[in-house]
N, C-alpha and C positions, 0 to 999 in steps of 0.2 A: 708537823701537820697531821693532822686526825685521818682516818680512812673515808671519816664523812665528808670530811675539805676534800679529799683527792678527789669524791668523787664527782666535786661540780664542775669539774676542770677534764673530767676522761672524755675525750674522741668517739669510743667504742663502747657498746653495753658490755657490762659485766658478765660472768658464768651465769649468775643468778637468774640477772634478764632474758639471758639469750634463753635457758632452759624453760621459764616462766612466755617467754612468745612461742618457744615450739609447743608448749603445752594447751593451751590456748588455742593456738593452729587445728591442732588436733580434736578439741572439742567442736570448735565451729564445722570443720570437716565431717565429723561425727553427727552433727545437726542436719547438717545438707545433704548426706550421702541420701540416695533414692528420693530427692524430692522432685526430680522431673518424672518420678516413674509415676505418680499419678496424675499425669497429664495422657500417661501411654494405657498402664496396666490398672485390670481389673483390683478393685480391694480385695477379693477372695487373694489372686496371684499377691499383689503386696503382704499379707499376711503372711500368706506361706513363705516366702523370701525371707519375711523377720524375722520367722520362727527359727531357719537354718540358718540364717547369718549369727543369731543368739547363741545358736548349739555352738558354733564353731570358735567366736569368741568367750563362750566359758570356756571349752576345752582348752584354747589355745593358754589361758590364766591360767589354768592345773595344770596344764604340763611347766611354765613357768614356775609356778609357785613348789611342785614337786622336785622340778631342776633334777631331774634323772637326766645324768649325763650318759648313759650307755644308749638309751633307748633316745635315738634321732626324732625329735623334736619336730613338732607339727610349723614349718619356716612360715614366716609371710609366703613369701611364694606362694607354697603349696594352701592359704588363707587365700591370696589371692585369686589363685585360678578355682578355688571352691566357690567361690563369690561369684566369678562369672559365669561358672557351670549353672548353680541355679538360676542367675539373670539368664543366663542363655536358654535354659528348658523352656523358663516361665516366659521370655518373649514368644515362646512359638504359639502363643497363645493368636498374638497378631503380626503372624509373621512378615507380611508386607506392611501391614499402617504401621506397624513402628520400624520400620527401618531408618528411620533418621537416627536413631538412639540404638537400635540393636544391633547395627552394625557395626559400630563400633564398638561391640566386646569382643574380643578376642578369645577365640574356642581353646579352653587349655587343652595341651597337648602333654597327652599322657598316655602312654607305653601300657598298656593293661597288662601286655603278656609279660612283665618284671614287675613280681610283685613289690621289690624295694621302691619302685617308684609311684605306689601308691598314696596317696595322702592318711594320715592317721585317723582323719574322721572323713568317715565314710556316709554319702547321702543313700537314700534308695534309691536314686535313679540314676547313684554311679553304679552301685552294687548290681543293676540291671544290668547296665552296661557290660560290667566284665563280665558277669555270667553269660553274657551274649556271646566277647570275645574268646572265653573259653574256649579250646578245641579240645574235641573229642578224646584225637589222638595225642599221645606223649610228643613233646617237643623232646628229642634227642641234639646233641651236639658231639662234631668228630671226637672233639678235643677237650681236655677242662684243663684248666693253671695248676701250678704244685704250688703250696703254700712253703711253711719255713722249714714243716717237718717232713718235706717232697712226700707229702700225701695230696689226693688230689680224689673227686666226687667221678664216679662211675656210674653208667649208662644201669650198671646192674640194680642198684639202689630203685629203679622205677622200678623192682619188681620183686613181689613178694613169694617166696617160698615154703609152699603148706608142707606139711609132713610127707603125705601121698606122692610129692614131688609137684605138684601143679602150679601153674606162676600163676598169679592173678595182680596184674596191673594197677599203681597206683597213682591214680587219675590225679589224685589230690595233693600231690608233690610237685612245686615247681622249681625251678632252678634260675636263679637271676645271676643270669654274666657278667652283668655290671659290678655285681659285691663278691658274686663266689660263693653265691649262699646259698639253701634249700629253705624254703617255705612250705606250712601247711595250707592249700589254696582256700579248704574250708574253714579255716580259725581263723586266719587272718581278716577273712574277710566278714566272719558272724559272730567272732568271739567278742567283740565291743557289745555289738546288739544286744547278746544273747547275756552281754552282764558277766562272764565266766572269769570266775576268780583261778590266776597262777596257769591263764591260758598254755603255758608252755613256751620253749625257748623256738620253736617250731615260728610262733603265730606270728611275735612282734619284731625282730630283729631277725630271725633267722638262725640258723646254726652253718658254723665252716669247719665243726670238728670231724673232720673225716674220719676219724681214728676209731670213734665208736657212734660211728653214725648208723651201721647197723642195729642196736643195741636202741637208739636213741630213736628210729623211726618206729620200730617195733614196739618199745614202749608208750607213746604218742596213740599210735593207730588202735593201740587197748585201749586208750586211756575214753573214760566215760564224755569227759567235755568236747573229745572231738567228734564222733559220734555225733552227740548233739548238733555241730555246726554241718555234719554231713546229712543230718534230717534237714536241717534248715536247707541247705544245699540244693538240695533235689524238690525239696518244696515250691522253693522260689523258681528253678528250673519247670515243673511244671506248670505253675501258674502262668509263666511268661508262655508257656506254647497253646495253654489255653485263654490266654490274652487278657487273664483276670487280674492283671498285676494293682496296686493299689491306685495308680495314676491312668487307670485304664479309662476312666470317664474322664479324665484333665487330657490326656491323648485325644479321644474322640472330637472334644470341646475344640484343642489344636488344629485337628483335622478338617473340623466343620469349619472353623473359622479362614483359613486356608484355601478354602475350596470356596470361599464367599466371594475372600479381595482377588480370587483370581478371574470368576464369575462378573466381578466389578471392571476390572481390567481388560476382559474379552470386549464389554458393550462398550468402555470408552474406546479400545481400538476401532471398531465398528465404524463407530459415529468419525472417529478421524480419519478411518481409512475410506469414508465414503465422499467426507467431503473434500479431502485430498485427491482425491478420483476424479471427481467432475469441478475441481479446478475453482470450489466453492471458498468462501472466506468464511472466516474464525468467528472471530473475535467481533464483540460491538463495543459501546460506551462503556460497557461495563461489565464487570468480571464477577456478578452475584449471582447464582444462581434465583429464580421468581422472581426478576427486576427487568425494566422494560429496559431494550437496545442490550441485550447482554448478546446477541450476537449467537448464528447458525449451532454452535458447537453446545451452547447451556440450551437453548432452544430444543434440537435434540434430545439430550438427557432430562429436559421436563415434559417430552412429548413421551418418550418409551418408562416416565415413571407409570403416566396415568394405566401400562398394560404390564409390562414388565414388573415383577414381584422383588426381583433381587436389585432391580433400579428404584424401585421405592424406600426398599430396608435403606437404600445408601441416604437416598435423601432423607429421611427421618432423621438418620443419624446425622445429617448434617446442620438440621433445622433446631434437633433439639442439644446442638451442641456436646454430641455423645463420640464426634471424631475433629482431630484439628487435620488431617490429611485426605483428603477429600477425592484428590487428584483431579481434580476440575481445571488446574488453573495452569494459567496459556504457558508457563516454564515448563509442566509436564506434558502440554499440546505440544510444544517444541522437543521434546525431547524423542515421543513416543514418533514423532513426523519424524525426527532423525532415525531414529534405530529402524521403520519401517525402508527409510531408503536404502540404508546399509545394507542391510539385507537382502533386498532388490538388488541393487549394486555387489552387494558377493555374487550372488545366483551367474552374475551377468557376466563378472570377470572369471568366473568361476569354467561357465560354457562358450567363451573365448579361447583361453587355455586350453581346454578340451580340444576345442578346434582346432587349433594351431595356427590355421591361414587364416586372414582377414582384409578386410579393406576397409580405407577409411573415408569419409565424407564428413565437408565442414561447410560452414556456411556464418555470415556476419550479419547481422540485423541490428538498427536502435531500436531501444525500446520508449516505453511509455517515460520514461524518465530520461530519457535523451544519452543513453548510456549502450554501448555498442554492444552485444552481445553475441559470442562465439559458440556456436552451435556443434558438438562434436556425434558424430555417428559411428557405427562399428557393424560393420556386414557381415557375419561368417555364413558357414554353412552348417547347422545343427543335422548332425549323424544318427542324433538319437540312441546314444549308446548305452542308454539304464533298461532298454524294452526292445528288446528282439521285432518286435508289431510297430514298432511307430517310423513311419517314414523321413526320408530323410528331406529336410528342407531347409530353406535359407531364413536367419534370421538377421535384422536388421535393429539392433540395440543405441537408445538414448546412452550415453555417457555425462554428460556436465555441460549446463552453460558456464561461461567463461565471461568473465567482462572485463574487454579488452580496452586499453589506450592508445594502440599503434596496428593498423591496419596492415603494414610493408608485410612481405611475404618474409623475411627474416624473423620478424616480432612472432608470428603466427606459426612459423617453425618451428620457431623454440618451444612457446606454448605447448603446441602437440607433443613434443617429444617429450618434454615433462613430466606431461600429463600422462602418455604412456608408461613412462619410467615407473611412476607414482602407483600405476594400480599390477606392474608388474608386468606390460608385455612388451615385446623384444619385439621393436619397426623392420627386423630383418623380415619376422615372420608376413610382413604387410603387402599383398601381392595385389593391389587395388586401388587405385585413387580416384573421391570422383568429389570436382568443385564443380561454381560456376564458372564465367567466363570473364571475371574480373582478372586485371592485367597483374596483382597481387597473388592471386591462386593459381593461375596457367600461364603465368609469366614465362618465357622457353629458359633464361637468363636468372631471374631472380624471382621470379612466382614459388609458392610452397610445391609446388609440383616438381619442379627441377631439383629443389634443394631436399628434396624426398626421395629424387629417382638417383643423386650424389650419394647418400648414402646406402641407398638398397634399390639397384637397379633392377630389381625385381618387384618393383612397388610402380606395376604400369598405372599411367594417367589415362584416363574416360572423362571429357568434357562430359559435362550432365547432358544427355541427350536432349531432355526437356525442355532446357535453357536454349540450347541451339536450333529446334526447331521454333520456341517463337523470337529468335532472333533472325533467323529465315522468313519468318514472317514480314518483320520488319525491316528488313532488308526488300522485299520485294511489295511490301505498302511504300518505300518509299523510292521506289526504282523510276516509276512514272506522276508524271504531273498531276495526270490525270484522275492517280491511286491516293495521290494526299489531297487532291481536293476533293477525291470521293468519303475519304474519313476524315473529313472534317464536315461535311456534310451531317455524316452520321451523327459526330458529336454537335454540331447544332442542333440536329433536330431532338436530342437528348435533353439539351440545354432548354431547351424550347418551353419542353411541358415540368421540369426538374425544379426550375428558377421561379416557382408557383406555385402554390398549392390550389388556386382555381385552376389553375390551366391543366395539371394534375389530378384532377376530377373531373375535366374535360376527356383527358386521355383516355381515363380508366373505364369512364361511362361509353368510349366507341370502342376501345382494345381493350376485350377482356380474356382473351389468350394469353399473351405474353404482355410482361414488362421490360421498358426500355431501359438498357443497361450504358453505363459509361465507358469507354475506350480507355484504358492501360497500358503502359508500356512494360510492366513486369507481371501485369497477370494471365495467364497463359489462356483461359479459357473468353477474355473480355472481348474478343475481335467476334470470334465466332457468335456468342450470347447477344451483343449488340445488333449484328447485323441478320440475326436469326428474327428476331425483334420486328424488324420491320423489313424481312423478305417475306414473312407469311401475314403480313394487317397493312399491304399497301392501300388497299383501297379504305380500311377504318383511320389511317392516319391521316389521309388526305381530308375524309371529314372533321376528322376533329382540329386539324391546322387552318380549314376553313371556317370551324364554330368558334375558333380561337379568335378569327384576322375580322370577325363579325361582331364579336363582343367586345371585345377589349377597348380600351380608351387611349391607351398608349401610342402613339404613330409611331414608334422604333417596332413594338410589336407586334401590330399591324403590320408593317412593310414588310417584317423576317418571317412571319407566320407565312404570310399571301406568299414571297419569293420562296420558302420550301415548298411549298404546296404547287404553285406554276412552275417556276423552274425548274426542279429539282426533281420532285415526286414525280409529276407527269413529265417525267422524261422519260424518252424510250433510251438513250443511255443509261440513265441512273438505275433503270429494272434491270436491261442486262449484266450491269457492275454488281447488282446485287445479286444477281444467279451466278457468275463464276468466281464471284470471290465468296458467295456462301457455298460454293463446290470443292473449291480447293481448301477452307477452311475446316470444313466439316474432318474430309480426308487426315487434315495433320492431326485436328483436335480428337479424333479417333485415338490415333498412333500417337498421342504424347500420352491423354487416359493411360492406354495399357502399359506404356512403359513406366510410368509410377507406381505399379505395382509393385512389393516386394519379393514377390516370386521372378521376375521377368529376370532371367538370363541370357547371356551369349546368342546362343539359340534362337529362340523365341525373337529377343531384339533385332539379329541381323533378319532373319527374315517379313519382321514387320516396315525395316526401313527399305530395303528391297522391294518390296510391294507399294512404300509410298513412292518411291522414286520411277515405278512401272506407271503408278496414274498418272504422275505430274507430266512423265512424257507421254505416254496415250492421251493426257487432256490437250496438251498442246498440241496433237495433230487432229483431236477431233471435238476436242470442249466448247471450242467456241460455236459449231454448230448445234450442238445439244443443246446449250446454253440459249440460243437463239427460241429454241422452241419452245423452252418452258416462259421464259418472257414474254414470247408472242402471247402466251395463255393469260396472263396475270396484265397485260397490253389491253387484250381486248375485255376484261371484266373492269378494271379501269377506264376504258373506251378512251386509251391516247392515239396516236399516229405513232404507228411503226416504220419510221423513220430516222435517222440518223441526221445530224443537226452538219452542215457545212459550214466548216468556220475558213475565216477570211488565212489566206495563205499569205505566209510569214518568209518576205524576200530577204536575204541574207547580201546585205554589202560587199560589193567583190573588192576583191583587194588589187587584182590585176587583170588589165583587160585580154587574157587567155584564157579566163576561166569560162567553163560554162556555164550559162542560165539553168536556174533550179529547175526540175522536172516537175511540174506540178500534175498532181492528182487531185482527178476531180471527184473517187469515190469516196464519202465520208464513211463507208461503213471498212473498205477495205483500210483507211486510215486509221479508224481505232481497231482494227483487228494488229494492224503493223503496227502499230505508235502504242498500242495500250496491252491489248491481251498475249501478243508475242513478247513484251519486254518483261511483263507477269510473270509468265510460264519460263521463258529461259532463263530469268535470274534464278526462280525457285530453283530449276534444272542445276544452274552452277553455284549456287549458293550451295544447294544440298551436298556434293558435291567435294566442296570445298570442307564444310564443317563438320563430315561424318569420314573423316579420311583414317581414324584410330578405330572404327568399328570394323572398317573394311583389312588392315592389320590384323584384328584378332581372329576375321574368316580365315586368313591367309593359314593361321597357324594351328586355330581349333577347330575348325569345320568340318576336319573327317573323323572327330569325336560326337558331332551332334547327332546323327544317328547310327551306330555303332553298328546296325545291323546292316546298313549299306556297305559297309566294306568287304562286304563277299565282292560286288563287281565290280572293285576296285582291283589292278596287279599287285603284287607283293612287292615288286622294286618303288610303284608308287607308296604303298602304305611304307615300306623301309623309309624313304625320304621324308612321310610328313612325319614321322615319329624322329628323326634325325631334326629337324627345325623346329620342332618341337622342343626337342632336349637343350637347341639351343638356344630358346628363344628364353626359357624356364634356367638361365644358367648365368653365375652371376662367377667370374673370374674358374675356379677351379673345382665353385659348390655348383652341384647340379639337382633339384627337384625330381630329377627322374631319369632313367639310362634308358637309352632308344632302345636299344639290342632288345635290352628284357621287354619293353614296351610291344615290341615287334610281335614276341616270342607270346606274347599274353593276347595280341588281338586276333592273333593268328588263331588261337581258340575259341576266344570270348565273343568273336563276331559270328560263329556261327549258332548261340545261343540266345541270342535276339532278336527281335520282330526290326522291319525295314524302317518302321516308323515309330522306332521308342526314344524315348527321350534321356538327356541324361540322368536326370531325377528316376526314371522308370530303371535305367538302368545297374544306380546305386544302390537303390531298394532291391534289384533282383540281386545284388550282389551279398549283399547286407542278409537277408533271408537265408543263401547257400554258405552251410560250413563250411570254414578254413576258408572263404573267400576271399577275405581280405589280404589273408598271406600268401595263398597264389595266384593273388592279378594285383599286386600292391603298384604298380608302376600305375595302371585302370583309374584305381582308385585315389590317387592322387590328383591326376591330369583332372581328373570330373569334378572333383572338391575345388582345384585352380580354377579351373572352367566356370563353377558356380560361384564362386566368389567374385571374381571381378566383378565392379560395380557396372550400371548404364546408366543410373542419373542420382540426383541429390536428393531426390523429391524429400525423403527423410526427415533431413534437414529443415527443409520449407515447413514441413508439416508441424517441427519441431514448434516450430516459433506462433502455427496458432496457437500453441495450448499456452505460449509465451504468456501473448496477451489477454489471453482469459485471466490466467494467473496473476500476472503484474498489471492491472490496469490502472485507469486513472485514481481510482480511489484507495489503490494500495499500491501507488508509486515510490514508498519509502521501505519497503520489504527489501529486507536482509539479502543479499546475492548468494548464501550459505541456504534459505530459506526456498529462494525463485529454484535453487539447484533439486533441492530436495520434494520439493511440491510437485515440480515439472516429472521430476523420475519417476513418482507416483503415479501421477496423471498421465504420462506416456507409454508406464510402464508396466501398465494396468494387466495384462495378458500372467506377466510374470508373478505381479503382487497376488495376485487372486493366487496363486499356490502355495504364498504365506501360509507357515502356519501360527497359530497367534500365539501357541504354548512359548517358542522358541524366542517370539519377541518378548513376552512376558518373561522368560529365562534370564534375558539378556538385559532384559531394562532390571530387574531385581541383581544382579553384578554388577550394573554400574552404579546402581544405587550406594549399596555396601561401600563403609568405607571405612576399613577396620582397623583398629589400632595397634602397632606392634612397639 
């Protein structure tokens, strides 16, 4: 059988084929190489690239074709990374718009201070390079290797010996450790250039002949050709310091271009970090730049082309198809929203740390998508420790919404702890907890409270104050009969003019004061705002419920109109229910305001609830008559009867005939002082009471810390013991926050250098100011950091969740949960973002871009 029969029968191509498809491969490869580079780079930049990749590939064929096997051979390698050193200059032309493609060439990595590891063809803007790398000074080494004849290169050879005896140093000598060889730094590197025939054994390989290297560098250093590569030398040397080197104008082009996309990149930060900020939305129909519904974000950048010069350049270039990287579009809106949170979110975990102590606060809300969302807070105390000047105060930091599946105080454990593991801080350090008063959060058994204080009994719980005073509220709206058919009252007469929009123009046209607000069970300010409403427009509501029960056609609304207006409004009960519940209202709603502050401390809080619990009893022994008086007024400008209404007495079935008959009372007015505003006042009295019993705890143990200067007239054996319960109050098994002794030893000083009435913030700051403070009152300085951290209410949290719904509303209920996280920490965390700075995101977002090939 023939070779041509065998070969219709082979499995496998022949030598012939296989060499004939790699050859093939390698022309089409040759066809394609840089054809995406004119999609990036300029034609001048392309040219230039050609020219060098040309030089490099003749050269690489003459050193083939020569087949000099002594002289090391220009490898692919050393081809390759020549290749991307010029792609790598010539990208910097646009060093951000082509990062898609520029980043993945990989910067050759080459050794300039050993000349053996130089490449054989040399560009000019390596030849820059080393001459840059060049030092001064001679590179010396302890040691050098013996070769075969134990001769070996000595330190003496760097230096020449004139007749006179004078050394004069030979800059231009270097010594590669890798080979053992000396080079001449000038030939090597100008003798190709400069054309020089029989360069010397110096230039191309080197020399390792120790034996007559004396001899051999002395001959060299006469010789005329080197000389020449040392003119060149010092030429090129100083052109580069006076910055005329030949790529001096392709540099600047670099530069200017540079300064363009970063200029481009500040105004799109801008525009995202603004509307990031106020919680604004993106994106519309469409994502084209001059097209209707393209949404806030393109809206922008065609509002600041019509002023902005460098927002124009962009857009021209976009319009007339001069860039395919625009950065317009919402992958890079999302990305640049990412890196601005991060950032934020370093800063944050960053002055956590710092702090050391903290506390935490959570809260759970649904949202607009019906999806439960976990609200995390973080309280420290900022020391201010980068500026000697700036005061020390509490800060009160956004962490992450969460969206959660399982409510149980277990589920919500875990989370947290997680979640702290995750950004790095240790729940031992957490000296503070403040939820609401769900049986999940302050569960005593199985709440995240308990199972917080299991692992770091030093992590005290603070019901949210705020929460509990309007639950005290409601608790004592619902103590009496009398008080829930008084707010339902309210809310009828809300419903009244609400359920309308004529009867609602009715309103507006006699009460143009205030507006009638709806009754809430979780909003804290809705009791007060409602009944505020119509304690000061009784006499215009009564009109406009009578223009209502006169106009209308309805007999339902007739008959509710008329029976608010006679019954209800012209009652001389319903005016005084409205002076002492808008008396005791005002009062809470004061002290809940101030304690949503994030300043309010220890301090400040226990003496605002102490002052509320002074009124609530002084109202009960003397509110009801005050009360009397202002009604009277607001009585007669209404012209009702100032009387109290006698209702029919309610006999009670005896059960045995030993009992005795009911005592009946015939005063109506002493009966609603007994039956209504005594059962008001004393629930408030023992409600409060009951649900402020951990603020009255913290008096126990911080209180001769709130003013530090009153401990002059305090004894010593007292201050020993609250500094004693103190230590142990701050003392978890055998760790302890702070040793009483020394505590003792430090107030016993520190009290007599402050005022009677300073605070602990005033105190910090005076300590913060005086040198070596901190190291001799450090027990001081603790206690007041603990002190100021402990939480007193959630409000944070709460607050957390309007920016929620700004954020996720109904028209962007399908946003990302990674999204809602990062938009909200912007928007909440606006104080911090504003000391971005944009270089740093621009740093960061050009790193992540990169994506290099190894």
């Amino acid at each position: 059988m023939s070779s041509r029969q065998r070969d219709k029968y082979r499995k496998f191509d022949s030598g012939h084929q296989k060499r004939q498809k790699k050859q093939n491969l390698e022309k089409n490869l040759k066809k394609q190489r840089g054809a995406l580079d004119k999609f990036v780079f300029s034609s001048d930049t392309l040219e230039r690239v050609a020219e060098e990749q040309n030089e490099i590939e003749c050269y690489e064929e003459e050193l083939i074709l020569e087949g000099d096997t002594e002289q090391p051979c220009c490898s692919k390698e050393f081809v390759t990374q020549n290749s991307i050193e010029i792609v790598e200059k010539s990208s910097d032309l646009t060093i951000i718009n082509n990062e898609k493609i520029i980043n993945e060439i990989k910067e050759a990595e080459i050794n300039f201070s050993d000349p053996d590891q130089w490449p054989q063809s040399l560009t000019h803007d390596m030849r820059v390079k080393i001459v840059l790398s060049k030092s001064e000074k001679i590179e010396f080494y302890e040691s050098y290797p013996k070769n075969d004849q134990n001769r070996k290169f000595s330190n003496k050879m760097f230096y020449r010996i004139m007749k006179n005896g004078e050394k004069i140093s030979r800059n231009w000598l270097l010594y590669s450790k890798s080979r053992d060889r000396v080079y001449c730094f000038s030939c090597k590197l100008f003798s190709s250039q400069l054309k020089i025939p029989n360069p010397g054994s110096l230039t191309n390989n080197g020399t390792s002949d120790w034996k007559h290297i004396a001899l051999k560098l002395e001959q060299h250093e006469n010789s005329s050709s080197h000389k020449e590569t040392i003119l060149s030398w010092n030429e090129l040397k100083t052109r580069i310091i006076k910055n005329e080197t030949i790529d001096d104008l392709h540099l600047k082009e670099i530069d200017k271009e540079k300064q363009y996309w970063k200029d481009v990149l500040k105004r799109i930060l801008s525009a995202i970090f603004y509307l990031a900020k106020h919680g604004d939305a993106f994106r519309g129909s469409s994502d084209v730049i001059y097209t209707e519904h393209n949404g806030k974000f393109l809206g922008l950048i065609e509002m600041m082309a019509k002023f902005d010069p460098v927002i124009q350049e962009h857009v021209r270039r976009i319009k007339n198809n001069e860039t395919h990287d625009h950065y317009l579009s919402h992958q890079i809106q999302d990305e640049l929203i990412e890196l601005i949170a991060q950032k934020i979110r370093q800063q944050i975990v960053e002055s956590i740390k710092e702090a050391k102590y903290f506390s935490i606060m959570m809260d759970c809300t649904p949202d607009v998508s019906r999806e439960e969302q976990l609200s995390i807070i973080i309280r420290i105390l900022d020391m201010g420790n980068k500026s000697m000047s700036t005061i020390p105060c509490i800060k009160e930091y956004f962490i992450e919404f969460i969206n959660v599946h399982s409510t149980t105080g277990y589920d919500l454990t875990n989370i947290l702890l997680d979640k702290l593991k995750s950004i790095g801080i240790d729940i031992k350090d957490c000296r503070g907890q403040a939820y609401d008063n769900g049986a999940n959060m302050k569960g005593q058994y199985k709440g995240v409270q308990s199972r917080i204080l299991a692992i770091n009994p030093r992590a005290f719980f603070s019901p949210c104050a705020c929460h509990n005073l309007n639950l005290l509220l409601g608790d004592i709206a619902k103590s009496s009969t009398i008080a829930v058919g008084f707010f339902g009252t309210i809310q009828r007469i809300y419903c009244m003019f609400a359920s309308s929009t004529k009867r609602w123009d009715i309103f507006k046209k006699h009460c143009t004061l205030l507006t009638l607000k709806p009754l809430s069970e979780t909003r804290w300010e809705c009791k007060v705002n409602s009944i505020k409403a119509i304690r000061y427009q009784v006499p215009e509501l009564i009109s406009a419920l009578e223009e209502v029960a006169d106009t209308t056609s309805d007999p339902k609304t007739k008959s509710e109109a008329h029976s608010l207006a006679t019954n209800e409004l012209e009652s001389y009960e319903f005016i005084l229910s409205l002076i002492i519940w808008y008396e005791i209202l005002v009062e809470v709603n004061t002290v809940s305001k101030t304690l949503q502050n994030i300043n309010i401390h220890l301090d400040k809080c226990s003496s605002l609830l102490n002052g509320l619990l002074e009124f609530l009893k002084s109202f009960r022994m003397s509110g009801f008559e005050s009360s009397k008086i202002k009604a009277n007024e607001i009585a007669d400008v209404v012209n009702i009867h100032k009387k109290f209404k006698k209702k029919r007495f309610r006999r009670t079935k005896k059960q045995f005939e030993y009992e005795n008959s009911d005592e009946i009372n015939d005063d109506a007015e002493n009966n609603f002082r007994i039956f209504y505003f005594n059962v008001i006042a004393d629930g408030a009295i023992l409600s409060f009471s009951e649900r402020f019993n951990q603020f009255k705890i913290y008096s126990d143990n911080f209180s001769f810390l709130y003013n530090i200067g009153e401990l002059q007239k305090i004894t010593n054996d007292d201050l020993m013991k609250s500094c004693l319960d103190l230590q142990n109050y701050l003392s978890d098994g055998e760790l302890y926050d702070i040793v009483a002794s020394e505590l003792y030893e430090e107030l016993l000083v520190f009290r007599h250098t402050m005022k009677e009435d300073s605070t602990p913030i005033e105190a910090l700051s005076f300590l913060k100011t005086m040198p070596g403070a901190f190291t001799a009152f450090p027990n001081i300085v603790i206690s007041l950091r603990i002190l100021l951290t402990i939480p007193i209410t959630s409000a944070s949290a709460e607050r957390s969740f309007s920016k929620l719904k700004i954020i996720k509303n109904y028209l962007r209920n399908t946003m990302s949960q990674k999204r809602v996280t990062e938009l909200a920490t912007i928007a909440i965390e606006n104080e911090t973002a504003n000391t971005l700075n944009f270089k740093d995101v621009i740093e960061l977002f050009a790193s992540k871009k990169s994506r290099k090939k190894f």
